[in-house]
C-alpha positions as CSV (number, residue, x, y, z in Angstrom):
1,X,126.7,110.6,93.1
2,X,123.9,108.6,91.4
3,X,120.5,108.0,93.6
4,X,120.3,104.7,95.2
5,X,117.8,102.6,93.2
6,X,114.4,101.0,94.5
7,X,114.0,104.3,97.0
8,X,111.1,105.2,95.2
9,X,109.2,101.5,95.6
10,X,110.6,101.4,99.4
11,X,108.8,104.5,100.3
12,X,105.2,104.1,98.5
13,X,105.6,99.7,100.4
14,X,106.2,102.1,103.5
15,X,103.0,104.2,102.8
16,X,101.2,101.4,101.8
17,X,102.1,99.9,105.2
18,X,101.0,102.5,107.5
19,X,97.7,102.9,105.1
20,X,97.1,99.6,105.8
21,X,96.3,100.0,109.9
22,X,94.6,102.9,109.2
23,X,91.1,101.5,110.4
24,X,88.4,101.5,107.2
25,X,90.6,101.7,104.6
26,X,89.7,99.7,101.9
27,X,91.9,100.9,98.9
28,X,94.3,103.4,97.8
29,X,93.4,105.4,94.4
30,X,96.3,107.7,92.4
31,X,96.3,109.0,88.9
32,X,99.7,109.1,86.8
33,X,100.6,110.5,83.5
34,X,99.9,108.0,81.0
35,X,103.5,108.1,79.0
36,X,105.2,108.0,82.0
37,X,106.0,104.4,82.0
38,X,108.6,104.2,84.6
39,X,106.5,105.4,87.5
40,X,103.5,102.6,85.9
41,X,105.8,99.8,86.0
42,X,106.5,101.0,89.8
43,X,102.9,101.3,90.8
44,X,102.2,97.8,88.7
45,X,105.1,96.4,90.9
46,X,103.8,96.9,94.2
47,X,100.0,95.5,92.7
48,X,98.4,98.8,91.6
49,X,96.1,98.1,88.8
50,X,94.7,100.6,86.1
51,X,91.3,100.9,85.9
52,X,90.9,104.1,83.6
53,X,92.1,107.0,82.1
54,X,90.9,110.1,81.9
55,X,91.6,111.9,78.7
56,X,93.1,115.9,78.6
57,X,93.3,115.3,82.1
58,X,96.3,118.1,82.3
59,X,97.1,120.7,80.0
60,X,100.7,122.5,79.4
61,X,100.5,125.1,77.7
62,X,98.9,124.1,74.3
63,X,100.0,120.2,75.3
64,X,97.2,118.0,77.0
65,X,98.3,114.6,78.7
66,X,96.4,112.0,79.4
67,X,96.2,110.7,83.5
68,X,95.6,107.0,84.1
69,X,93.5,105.8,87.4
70,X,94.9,103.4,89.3
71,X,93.7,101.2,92.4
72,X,95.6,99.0,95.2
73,X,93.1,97.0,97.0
74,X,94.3,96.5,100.7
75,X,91.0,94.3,101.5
C-alpha cells in the first residue's frame, strides 16, 4: 500500500494552525538539510522562506551536510 500523498503538508497546515492561537507567537523557525529538496519545496509551499544556511551544520561520519534556516511569519 503506497502512503496517501499531501499527509505530510496537512499536518505541518494543522501545526501551523494551532501555532497560530498560541498567544505571542510571532513566527515559526526550522532548519532542513539543504539537498533535501522534497521537504523545501513543502516548507516553500505552505510560505516558509529561507533565510540562511549554516554550513557543516551535521556531520555523518566523515560526511558534513549543510542545514538551511527557514522562517513562517504568522504576524
Amino acid at each position: 500500500m503506497l502512503p496517501e500523498k499531501g499527509i505530510g503538508k496537512s499536518l505541518v497546515q494543522k501545526l501551523i494552525n494551532k501555532a497560530k492561537h498560541c498567544e505571542g507567537l510571532e513566527q515559526i523557525n526550522l532548519t532542513v538539510i539543504s539537498n533535501n529538496n522534497a521537504a523545501k519545496r513543502l516548507y516553500e509551499a505552505i510560505g516558509f522562506v529561507t533565510y540562511g544556511t549554516e554550513q557543516n551544520a551535521l556531520r555523518n561520519g566523515c560526511q558534513y551536510f549543510d542545514e538551511n534556516l527557514m522562517v513562517l511569519r504568522l504576524i
